[in-house]
N, C-alpha and C positions, 0 to 999 in steps of 0.2 A: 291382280291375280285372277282377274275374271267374277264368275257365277256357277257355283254348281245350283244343283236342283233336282233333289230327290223326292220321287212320287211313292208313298206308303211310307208307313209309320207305326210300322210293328218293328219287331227285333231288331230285324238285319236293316232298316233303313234307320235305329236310333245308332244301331252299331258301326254305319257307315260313316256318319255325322259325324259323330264322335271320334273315329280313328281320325279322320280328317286334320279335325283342331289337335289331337295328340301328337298328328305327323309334322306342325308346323306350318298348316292351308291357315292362311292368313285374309283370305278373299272373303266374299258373299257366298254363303249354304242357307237355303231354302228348304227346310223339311214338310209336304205336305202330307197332312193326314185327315181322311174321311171323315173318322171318330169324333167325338167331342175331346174327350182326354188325352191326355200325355201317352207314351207309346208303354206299352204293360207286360206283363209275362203272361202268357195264352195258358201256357198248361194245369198254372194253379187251377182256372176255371171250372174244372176237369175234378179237381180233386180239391184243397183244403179251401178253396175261397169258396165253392157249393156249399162244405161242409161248415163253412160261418169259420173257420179257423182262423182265415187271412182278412185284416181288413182290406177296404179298398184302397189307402193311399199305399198298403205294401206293394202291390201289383205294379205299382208302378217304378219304372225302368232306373229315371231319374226324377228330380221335380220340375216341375214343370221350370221353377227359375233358373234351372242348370242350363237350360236350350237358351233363355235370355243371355246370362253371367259368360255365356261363349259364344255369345256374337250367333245365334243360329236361329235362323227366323221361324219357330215351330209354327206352322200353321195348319190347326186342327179343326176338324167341322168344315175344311174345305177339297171339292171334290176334283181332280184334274178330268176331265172331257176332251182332250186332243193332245196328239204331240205332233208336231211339222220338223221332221228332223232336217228338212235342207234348210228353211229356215233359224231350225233349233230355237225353237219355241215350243211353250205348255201352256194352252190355253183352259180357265177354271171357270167353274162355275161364275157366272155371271159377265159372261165374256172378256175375263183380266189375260191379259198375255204378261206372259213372263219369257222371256230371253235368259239361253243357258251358254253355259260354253260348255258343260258336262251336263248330263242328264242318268241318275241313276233311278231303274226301274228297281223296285222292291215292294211291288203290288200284293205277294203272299199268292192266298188261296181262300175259293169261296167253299163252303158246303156244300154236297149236294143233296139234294131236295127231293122230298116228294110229290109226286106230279099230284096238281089240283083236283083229278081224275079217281082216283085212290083217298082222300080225303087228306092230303097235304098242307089243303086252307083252312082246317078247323081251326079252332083256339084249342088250347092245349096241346097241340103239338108241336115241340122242339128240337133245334138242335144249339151243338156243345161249340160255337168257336167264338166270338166276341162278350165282351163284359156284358150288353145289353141282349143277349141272351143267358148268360150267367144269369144277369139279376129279373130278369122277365121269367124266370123259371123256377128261383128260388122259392117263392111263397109256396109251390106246389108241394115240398117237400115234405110230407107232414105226417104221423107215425100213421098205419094203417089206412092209405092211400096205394091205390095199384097202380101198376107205373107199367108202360112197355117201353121194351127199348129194342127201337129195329136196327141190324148189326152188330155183330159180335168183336169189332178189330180195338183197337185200345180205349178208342174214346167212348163207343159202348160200354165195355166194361169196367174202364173208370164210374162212368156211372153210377155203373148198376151195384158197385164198392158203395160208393156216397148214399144211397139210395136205399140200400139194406144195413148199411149202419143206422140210418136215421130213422129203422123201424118200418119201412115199406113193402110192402107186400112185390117181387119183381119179378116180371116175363123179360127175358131175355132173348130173341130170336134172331138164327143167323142160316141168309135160305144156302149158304156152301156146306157143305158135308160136316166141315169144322169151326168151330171158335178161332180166330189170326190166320186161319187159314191162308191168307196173299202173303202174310206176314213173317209167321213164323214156323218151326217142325211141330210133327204131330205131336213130339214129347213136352215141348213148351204150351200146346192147346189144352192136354190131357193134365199139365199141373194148375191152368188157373181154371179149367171145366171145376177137379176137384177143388179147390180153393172158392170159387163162389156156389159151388154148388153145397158146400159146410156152412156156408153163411143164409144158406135159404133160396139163394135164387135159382128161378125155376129156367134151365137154360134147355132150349131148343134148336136143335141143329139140322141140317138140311130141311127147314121149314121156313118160311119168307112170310110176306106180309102181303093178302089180295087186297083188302082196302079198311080203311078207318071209318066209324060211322056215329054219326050226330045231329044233332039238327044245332048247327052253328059252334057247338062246340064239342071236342071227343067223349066220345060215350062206351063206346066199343072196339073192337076189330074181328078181323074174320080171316084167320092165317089160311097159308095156299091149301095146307090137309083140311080145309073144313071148319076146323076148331075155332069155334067164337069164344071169344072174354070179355068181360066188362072189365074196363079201365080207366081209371080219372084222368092221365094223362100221357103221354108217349115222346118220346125223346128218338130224334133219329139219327143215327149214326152210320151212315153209308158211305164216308169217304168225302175226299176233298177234290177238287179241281183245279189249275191254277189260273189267278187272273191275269189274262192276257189281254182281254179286247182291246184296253187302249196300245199297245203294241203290234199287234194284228191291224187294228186300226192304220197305225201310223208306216204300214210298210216293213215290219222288223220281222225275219223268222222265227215262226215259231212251230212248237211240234211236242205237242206234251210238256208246254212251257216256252220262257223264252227262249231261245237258243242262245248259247254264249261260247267263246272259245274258252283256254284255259286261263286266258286273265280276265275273263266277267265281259271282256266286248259280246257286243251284240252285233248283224250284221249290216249296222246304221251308225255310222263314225262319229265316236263322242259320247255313243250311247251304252249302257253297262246294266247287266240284272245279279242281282243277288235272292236269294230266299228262295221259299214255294214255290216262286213264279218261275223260275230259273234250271232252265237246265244245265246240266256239265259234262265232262266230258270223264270217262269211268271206266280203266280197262277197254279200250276199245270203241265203247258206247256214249250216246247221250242218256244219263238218267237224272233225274228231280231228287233230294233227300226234303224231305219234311223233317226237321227236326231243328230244334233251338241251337243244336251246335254248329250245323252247314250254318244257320243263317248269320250268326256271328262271324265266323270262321272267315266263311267267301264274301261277307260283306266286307269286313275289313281286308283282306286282298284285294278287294277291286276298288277301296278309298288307296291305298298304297296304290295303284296302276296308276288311278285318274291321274297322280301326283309323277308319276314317270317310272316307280321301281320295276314294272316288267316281270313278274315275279307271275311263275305259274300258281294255279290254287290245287292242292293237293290235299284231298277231305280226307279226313280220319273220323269218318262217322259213329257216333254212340247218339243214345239214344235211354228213356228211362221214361219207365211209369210204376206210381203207386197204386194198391189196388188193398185195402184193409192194413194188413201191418207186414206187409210184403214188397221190397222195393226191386223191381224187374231193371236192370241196365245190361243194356246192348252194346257191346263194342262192334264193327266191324260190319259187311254189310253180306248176306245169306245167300247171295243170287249164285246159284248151279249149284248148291248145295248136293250132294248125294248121299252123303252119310253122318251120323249126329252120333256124339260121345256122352255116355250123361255120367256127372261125378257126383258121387255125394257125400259131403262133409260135413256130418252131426245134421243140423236141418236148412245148412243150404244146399241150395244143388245150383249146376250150371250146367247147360249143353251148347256144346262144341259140334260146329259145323267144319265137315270138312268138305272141299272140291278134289279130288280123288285122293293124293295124300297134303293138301295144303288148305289148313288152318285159314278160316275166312273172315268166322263171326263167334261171337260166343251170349249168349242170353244165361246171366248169374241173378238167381232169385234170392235176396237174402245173403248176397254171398262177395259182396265189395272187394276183395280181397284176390279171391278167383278172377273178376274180372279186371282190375287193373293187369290184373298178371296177362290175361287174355289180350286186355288191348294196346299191352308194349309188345309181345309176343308179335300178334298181328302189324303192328305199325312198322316193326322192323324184320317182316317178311321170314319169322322163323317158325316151322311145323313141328314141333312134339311129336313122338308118335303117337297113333290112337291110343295104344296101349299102356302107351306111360301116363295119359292125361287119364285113362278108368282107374287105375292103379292108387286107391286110399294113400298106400303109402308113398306118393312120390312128393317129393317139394318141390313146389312148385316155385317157390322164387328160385331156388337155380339151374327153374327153365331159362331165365335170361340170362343168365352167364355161359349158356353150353355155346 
């Protein structure tokens, strides 16, 4: 049956593996991953594993014997450095070649970074995407400690949630006009501004970061209006990028991710991306989704391809963060949004994004109920009208039956 061989070993490459063995791939699967550990769930990091909630072995996907007991060669703590697709070879750290007959990319995404220039190489300063940032950050947390935290988009403010429950004094700065601003409407910014701003944190908007200062480790900062603070440590939350290089590298299109068709090919034969790294094709468009459900979703459609189903991937994106005792989920995805519905039901609320009269996305805070209904609604391309969705009194489940 051949060799597959999939590089990365987060989500969507445990998710791939696994559908594999579920579909009846009875061959050799090579899972490589960077990391020391087994492949984990990223988001807890963010939120109940900071806050000591989760232990470590929860985080994790499977156990590690799960990869053995299915015949799947997890290989963690090793780094892939080339792909030769005419060959269709991966060669790893310490010049090993491995021979594929499939090759799936599911590289994710890196952080991005504070330039060394700004004071990005101090010690104490962080960011939110791997365990060994988790745990390299932890001990900071500690009741009256000041914290900054540069960017306002989710994993910011995941934060600055963990951060001010655990008694921390927190700046929060974000240099766009708004908090989610890329993200979300101004009525979703204006509920979690007031939301952590009742919890104490001190949140700043259209104000960015000129640079961090210490002698070896963070002491201060000095935002763009002027305003110095002293702070013990700082957390950076500016967004993600995807990793390409070894695909860039190896001759594969790429453009704000891999490039892939609508079955996960790439445009190097045999070759397939799933996740972060991964673009798709979206109304029209190629766009990236960052979220734990693309990466399952489309990794498992492109273990069905390798295998011959032919089967287009069609994301139904949602999306979810905790933030205090507020859980925010996303159905659907905002882009041309022009106009937002807000509903409110006792203490949740949900807005509804529309494309001029067509239901897109919906962001329910507190509000599980509204948004299933949102995200069958969306799934099966049916629009409410505005006016029935502001309307307290309408039922909303026999929106799905009109």
């Amino acid at each position: 049956m051949g060799h597959i061989v999939v590089i990365g070993a987060g989500q969507a490459g445990a998710s791939l593996v696994g559908k594999l063995r579920t579909q009846g791939y009875d061959g050799d699967i090579t899972l490589l991953g960077a990391e020391d550990g087994p492949p984990y769930q990223r988001p807890a990091l963010s939120k109940a594993y900071l806050l000591g909630e989760m232990e470590r072995d929860r985080l994790y996907l499977r156990p590690r014997d799960w990869y053995a007991g299915n015949d799947i060669a997890l290989r963690t703590g090793t780094r892939a450095v080339s792909v030769d697709t005419t060959a269709q070879t991966v060669t790893v750290e310490g010049d090993e070649v491995l021979t594929y007959d499939h090759l799936a990319l599911t590289t994710g995404s890196h952080p991005r970074l504070l330039p060394d220039a700004v004071g990005g190489n101090l010690d104490g300063v962080y960011q939110v995407r791997d365990l060994a940032d988790a745990d390299a950050m932890m001990p900071e947390f500690v009741e009256g400690r000041r914290l900054l935290i540069i960017g306002g988009g989710y994993i910011g403010l995941e934060a600055a949630a963990v951060a001010a429950k655990m008694g921390l004094h927190v700046v929060l700065v974000e240099m766009a006009e708004r908090i989610l601003q890329r993200v979300a409407a101004p009525q979703t910014s204006d509920y979690f501004r007031d939301l952590h701003r009742a919890h104490g944190v001190d949140i700043r908007e259209g104000v960015g970061l000129d640079t961090l200062t210490g002698e070896g480790r963070v002491s201060g900062a000095v935002l763009t209006d002027g305003t110095t603070l002293d702070i013990d440590f700082a957390i950076v939350g500016v967004g993600i990028y995807p990793a390409t290089v070894l695909a860039e590298a190896a001759g594969i299109a790429c453009d704000n991710g891999i490039q892939t068709d609508v079955y996960g090919q790439t445009s190097a034969a045999n070759v397939w991306a799933a996740g972060d790294c991964a673009t798709l094709e979206w109304h029209g468009q190629q766009i990236r989704l960052e979220s734990v459900g693309n990466a399952i979703d489309q990794a498992e459609c492109v273990a069905r391809n390798m295998l011959g189903a032919h089967e287009a991937y069609v994301p139904k994106p949602w999306f979810w963060s905790d933030q205090y005792d507020v859980k925010l989920q996303i159905a659907g995805l905002n882009l041309g949004y022009d106009d937002v519905i807000v509903r409110q039901t006792g203490d949740a609320q949900s807005h509804w994004y529309y494309s001029d009269d067509r239901l897109i996305a919906v962001d329910a805070m507190n509000d599980p109920r509204n948004y299933m209904i949102g995200k069958r609604l969306i799934e099966a391309g049916k629009s409410p009208a505005k006016t029935v969705i502001q309307d307290p009194e309408t039922d909303m489940k026999a929106l799905l039956r009109a």
